[in-house]
N, C-alpha and C positions, 0 to 999 in steps of 0.2 A: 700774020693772021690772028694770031694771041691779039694786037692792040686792034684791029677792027673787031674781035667780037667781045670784049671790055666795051669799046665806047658804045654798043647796041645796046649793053643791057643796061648803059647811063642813063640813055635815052628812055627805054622804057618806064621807068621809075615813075616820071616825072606824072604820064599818062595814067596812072595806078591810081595816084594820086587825086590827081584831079574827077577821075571817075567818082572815087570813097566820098569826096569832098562833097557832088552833085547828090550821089545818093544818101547821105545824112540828111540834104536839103530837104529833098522829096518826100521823106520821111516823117520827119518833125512838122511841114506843113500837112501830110496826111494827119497825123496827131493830131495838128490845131484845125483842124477842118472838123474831124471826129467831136473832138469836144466843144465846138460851136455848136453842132447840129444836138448833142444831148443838152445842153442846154437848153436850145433853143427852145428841144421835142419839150423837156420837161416842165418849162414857163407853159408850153402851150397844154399840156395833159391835166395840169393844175388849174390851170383856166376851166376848162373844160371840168372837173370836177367841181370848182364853185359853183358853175354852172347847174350841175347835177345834183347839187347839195339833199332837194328833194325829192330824187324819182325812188320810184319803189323797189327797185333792185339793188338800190348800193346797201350796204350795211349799214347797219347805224352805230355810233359812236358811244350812246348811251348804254349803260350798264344795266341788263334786265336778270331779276333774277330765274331761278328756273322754275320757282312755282310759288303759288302766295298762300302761304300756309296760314287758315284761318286762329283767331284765337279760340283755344281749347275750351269748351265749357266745365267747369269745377263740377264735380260732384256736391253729395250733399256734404259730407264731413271730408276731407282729407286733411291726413297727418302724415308729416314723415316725405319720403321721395314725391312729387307730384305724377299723378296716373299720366302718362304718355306728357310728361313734360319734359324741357329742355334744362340742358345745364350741368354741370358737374355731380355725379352722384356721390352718396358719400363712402363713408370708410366702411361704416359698417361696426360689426366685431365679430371675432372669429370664437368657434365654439372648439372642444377638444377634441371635437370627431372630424377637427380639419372646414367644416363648413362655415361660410362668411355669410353673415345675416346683415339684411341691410332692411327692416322692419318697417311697413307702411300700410295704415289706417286708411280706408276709405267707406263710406256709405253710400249706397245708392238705391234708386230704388225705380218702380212704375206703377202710375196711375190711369186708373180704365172708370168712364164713367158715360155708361151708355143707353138709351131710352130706345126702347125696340118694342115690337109686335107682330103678332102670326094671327091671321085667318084662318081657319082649317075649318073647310068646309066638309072634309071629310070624315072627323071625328066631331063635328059641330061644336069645336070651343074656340073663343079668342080669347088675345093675351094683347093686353099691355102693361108694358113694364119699365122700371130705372133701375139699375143695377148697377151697382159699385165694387173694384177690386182692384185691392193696393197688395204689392209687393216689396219688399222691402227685406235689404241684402245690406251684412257689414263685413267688410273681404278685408282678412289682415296677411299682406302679403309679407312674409318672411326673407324669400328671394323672389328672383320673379318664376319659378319654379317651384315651390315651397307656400301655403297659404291654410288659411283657415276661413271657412264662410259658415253666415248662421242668418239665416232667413225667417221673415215673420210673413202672414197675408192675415190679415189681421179682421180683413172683411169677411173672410169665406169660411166654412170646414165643412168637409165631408161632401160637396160639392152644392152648397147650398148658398147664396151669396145674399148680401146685407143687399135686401129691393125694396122698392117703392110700387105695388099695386096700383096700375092708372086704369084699366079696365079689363074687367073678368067675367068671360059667360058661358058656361055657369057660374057660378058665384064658387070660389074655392075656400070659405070659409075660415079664413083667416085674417088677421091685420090688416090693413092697408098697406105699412110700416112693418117691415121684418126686418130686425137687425141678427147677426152673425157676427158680432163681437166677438174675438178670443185673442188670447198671447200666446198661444201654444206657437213653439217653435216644429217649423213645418224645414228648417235648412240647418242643419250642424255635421261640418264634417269638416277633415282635415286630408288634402292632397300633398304626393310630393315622389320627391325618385329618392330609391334608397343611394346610387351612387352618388347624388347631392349631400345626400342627409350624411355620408361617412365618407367624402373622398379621402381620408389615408386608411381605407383599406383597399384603395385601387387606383395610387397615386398618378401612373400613368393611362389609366381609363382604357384600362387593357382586357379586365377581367369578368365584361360584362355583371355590370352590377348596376344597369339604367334601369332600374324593373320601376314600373312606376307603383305607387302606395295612395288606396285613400279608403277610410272608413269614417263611420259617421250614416248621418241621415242625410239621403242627396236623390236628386232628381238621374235615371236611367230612361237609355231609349234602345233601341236593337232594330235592327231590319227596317228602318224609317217609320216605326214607331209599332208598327203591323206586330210583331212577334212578340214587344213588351213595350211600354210606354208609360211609365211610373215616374210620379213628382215628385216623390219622399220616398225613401223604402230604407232602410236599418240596414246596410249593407256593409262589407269590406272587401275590396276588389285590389286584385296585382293584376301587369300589365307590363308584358314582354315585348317589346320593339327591336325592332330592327334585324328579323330574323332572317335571314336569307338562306332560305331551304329550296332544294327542287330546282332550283336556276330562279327562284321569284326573285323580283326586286326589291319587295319586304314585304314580311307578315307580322302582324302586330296579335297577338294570345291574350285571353285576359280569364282570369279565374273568380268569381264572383260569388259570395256569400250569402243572403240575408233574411233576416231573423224576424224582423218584424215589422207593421206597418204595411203590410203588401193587401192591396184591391183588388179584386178579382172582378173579370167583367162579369155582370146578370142584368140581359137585357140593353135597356139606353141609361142605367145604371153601373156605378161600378163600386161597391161597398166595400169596405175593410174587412178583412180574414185574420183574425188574431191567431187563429191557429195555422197559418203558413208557413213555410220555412222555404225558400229558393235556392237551389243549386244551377251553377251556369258555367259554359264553358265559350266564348265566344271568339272568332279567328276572321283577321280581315286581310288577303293577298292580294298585294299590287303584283301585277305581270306585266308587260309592254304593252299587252293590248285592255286589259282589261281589271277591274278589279271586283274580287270573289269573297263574298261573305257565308259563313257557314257557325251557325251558333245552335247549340243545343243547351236547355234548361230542362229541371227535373221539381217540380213543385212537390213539398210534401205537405198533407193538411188532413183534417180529421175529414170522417164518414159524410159531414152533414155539405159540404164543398169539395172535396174529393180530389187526390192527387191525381199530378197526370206528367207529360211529357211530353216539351214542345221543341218543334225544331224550325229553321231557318235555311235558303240556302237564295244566294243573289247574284246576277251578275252587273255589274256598272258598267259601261264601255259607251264606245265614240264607232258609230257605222258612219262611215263618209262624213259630213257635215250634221247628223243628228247623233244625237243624247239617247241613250236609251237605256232603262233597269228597269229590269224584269227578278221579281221574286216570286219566292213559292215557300210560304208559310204553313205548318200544321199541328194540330193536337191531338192526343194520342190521350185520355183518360186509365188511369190504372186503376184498374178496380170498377165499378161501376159509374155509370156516366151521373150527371148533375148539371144542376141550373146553369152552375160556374164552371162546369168542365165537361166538356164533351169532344167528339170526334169530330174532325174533320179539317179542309187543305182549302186554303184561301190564294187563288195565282195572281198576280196584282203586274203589270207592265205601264210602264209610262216612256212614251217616246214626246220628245222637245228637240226644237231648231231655234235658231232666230233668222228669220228671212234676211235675205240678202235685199246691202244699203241699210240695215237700220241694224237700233238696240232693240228692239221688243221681242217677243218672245211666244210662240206657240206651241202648244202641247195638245197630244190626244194621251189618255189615260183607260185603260179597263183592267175590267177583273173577272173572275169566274166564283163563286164560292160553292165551297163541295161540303155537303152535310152540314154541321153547324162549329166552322173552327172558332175555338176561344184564344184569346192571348192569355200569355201567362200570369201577366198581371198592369193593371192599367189606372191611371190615376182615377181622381174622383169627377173631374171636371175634362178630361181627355175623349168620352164618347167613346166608337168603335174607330174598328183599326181599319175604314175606308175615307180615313182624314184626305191622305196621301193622294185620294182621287182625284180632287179640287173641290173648288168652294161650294160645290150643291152636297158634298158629303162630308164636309169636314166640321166640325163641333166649334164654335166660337169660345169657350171656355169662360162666359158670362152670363151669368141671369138662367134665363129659361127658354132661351131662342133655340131651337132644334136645327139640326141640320135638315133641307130641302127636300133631300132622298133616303134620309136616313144614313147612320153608317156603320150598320151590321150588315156582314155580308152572309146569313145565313139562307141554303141554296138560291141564289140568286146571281143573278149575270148581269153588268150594266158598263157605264164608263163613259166619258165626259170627255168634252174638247174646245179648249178655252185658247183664249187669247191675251197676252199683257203688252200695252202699250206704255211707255215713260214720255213725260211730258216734262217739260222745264228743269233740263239739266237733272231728271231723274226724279226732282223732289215731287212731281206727282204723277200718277200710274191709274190707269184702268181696264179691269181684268172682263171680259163678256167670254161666258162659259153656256154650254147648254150640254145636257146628259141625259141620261135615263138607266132604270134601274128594271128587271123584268126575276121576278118569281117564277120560279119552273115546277115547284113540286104546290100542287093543290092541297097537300095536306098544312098548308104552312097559310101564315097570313099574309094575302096576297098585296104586296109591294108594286103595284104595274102603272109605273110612271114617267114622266118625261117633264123636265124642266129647264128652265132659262136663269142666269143669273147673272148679278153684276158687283163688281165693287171699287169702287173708289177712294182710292186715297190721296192725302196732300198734308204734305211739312209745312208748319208754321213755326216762325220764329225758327231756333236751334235743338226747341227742346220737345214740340208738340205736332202730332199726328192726327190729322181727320180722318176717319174712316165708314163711310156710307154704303152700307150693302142691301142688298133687296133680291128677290124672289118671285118667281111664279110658278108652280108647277101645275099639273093636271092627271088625275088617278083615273084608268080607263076602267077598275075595276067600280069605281064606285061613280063614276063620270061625276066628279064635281075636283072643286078647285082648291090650291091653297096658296096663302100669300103672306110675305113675312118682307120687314126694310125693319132698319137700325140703320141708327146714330150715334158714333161714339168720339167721344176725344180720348185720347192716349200720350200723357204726357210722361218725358224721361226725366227723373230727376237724376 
């Protein structure tokens, strides 16, 4: 029994064998069958891509880059780092208080030269007029945080600008040719953060010490222009960021000074107050949903303009897909009222969207004005504080072209609803606005109007701006008309 079941498993063997032998075969021809067929697939997929060299869905090969960064236009002078240029910046040098200066010279400036006229049939005078006004700014940046500016206009002062009389009736008795020549510095101040100006006393920028610093003679605005709106004032202002009180997301404080050079509004005037002195306190909170401005100023000034006390409070915020701020401005007189200061609350709202599908842009705008509010202080060439409303009440800041509807809001109720379209990749735009203005108190001079207006603009070249605006309104109280167009170019040096 042992030698019959010996030779069975001899036999077996041999059959084992010959199985392994068959299935290696099967195997290695599956292999070579496999990579026939990727071959094959791959000559043909490659074809088929030659094929497709051109359709619109493949990729393309060529290297694009991600955006064509035009060449920069120079200003008028640059020294030192180039203004938004490329390249290695330098070293610098370092001062003892730990800060690294890297010093850079630029000038620049803008010109306005515009030919304009008003009909006013309601006061029976016309205007035509040229008027000229250069600006011109020398910014020496220290860091890009740290600088010095000192500004000339060199055509204007006191809101009076270098014109050319083309026609006048009545006749206003003067030159044809009126020049406004001066060098008076209308811009000198110095900005900067004190934790710049001494980072080794707060090595790790631990110890809150970003308070921002600037004094000097410098342009202020508050409340979108409504509560103060000054081009030069002698001022020295701190400025605390990044407060996170309350659960806000930040509040920015700012404590403000100044001494001198302050305009008081009187009228569609705004004349110099040598004897004002400005105290301000002003605070702007971001929340999630919205952002809250609240500023209070304390003007002090002799008998003959009269101290007073103006406050501010605003909200900014986003309702669904519209824009919307709403302020509420007032003056408060100390002591008795005057030309330049009296009582009274001006509520100003402006809602904007941009219709869906496009970039352009719609806004309705009103206001109410209670009694007679004044700002607390307002340049020369700035008008009243219903700029904000749009272009039938906002002051062009040239010549002698008035605004449409005026823009004091003493008791009076009005507001406007315009439209801006962009044309040609933005570089030209046309605004069609119509409003009206309505006097409520009969002891006042009655304002009861309604007008239309337009204006156009368009970039030329890299450096120059067309701007073509015009007018028509109509005065129920006096049933007659008035009409005002300008032309102007604006070029950026």
């Amino acid at each position: 029994m042992n030698d019959n079941h010996h030779d069975g498993r001899d036999e077996t063997r041999p059959g084992i064998r010959s199985f392994a032998k068959k299935l290696r075969f099967v195997i290695a021809c599956w292999i070579c069958v496999m990579l026939a067929a990727s071959l094959f697939s791959a000559t043909l997929v490659q074809g088929q891509h030659a094929e497709a060299d051109s359709s619109a869905s493949r990729f393309s090969d060529e290297v694009i880059p991600l955006a064509d960064i035009p060449k920069r236009p120079r200003p008028i002078i640059e020294l030192g780092e180039p203004f938004l240029g490329t390249g290695t910046l330098a070293q610098g040098f370092r001062l003892p208080t730990g800060a690294v200066w890297q010093p850079a010279l630029m000038a620049f400036g803008t010109v306005r030269l515009a030919a304009q006229g008003i009909s006013d049939k309601v006061s029976g005078t016309d205007l035509a007029e040229g008027a000229a006004r250069f600006d011109l700014f020398g910014n020496l940046y220290l860091t890009p945080s740290e600088r010095i500016v000192i500004g000339f206009r060199p055509l204007d002062q006191d809101g009076r600008f270098t014109r050319f009389t083309l026609h006048s009736d009545p006749d206003l008795a003067e030159d044809d040719f009126v020049d406004e020549l001066n060098f008076g510095i209308r811009t000198l101040f110095f900005e900067g953060d004190f934790g710049e100006l001494f980072p080794n006393l707060d090595r790790d920028d631990s110890g809150g010490l970003d308070i921002g610093l600037s004094i000097g003679r410098q342009p202020m605005s508050f409340q979108d222009g409504l509560l103060m709106n000054e081009d030069a004032i002698d001022a020295v202002g701190l400025t605390k960021a990044n407060n996170k009180w309350f659960g806000a997301v930040n509040t920015r404080i700012s404590l403000v000074y100044g001494w001198g050079d302050l305009n008081r509004p009187l009228g569609t005037r705004n004349p110099g107050d040598k004897s004002a002195t400005l105290f301000g306190i002003f605070t702007e909170t971001d929340t999630p949903k919205q952002t809250i401005e609240v500023d209070v100023i304390y003007v002090d000034a002799d008998d003959l303009t009269g101290s007073g006390v103006y406050g501010g409070l605003s909200s900014i915020r986003r309702i669904g897909s519209y824009s919307n701020t709403f302020r509420v401005v007032a003056s408060f007189p100390v002591g008795d009222e005057t030309l330049y200061n009296s009582q009274g609350v001006l509520i100003h709202n402006q809602l904007g969207w941009t219709p869906h599908h496009s970039i352009n842009y719609t806004y309705v705008s009103s206001f109410v004005g209670i009694n007679q509010f004044r700002s607390a202080a307002r340049g020369p060439s700035a008008g009243g504080p219903l700029g904000q409303t749009g272009i039938l009440f906002a002051a062009v800041g040239l010549g002698r072209y008035g605004a449409a509807l005026g823009n004091n809001a003493d008791k009076a109720v009005g507001g406007a609803i315009g439209h801006q379209m962009f044309f040609a990749h933005t570089r030209k735009q046309l605004v069609l606005e119509i409003g009206g203005r309505y006097t409520y108190d009969s002891d006042f001079t009655q304002i009861n109007a309604a007008a239309g207006g337009a204006r156009y603009q368009m970039a030329f070249g890299r450096r120059g701006i067309v701007v073509i605006d015009g007018f028509g309104s109509y005065d129920f109280e006096a049933s007659k008309t008035r009409f005002g167009a300008r032309f102007e170019v604006l070029l950026k040096l």
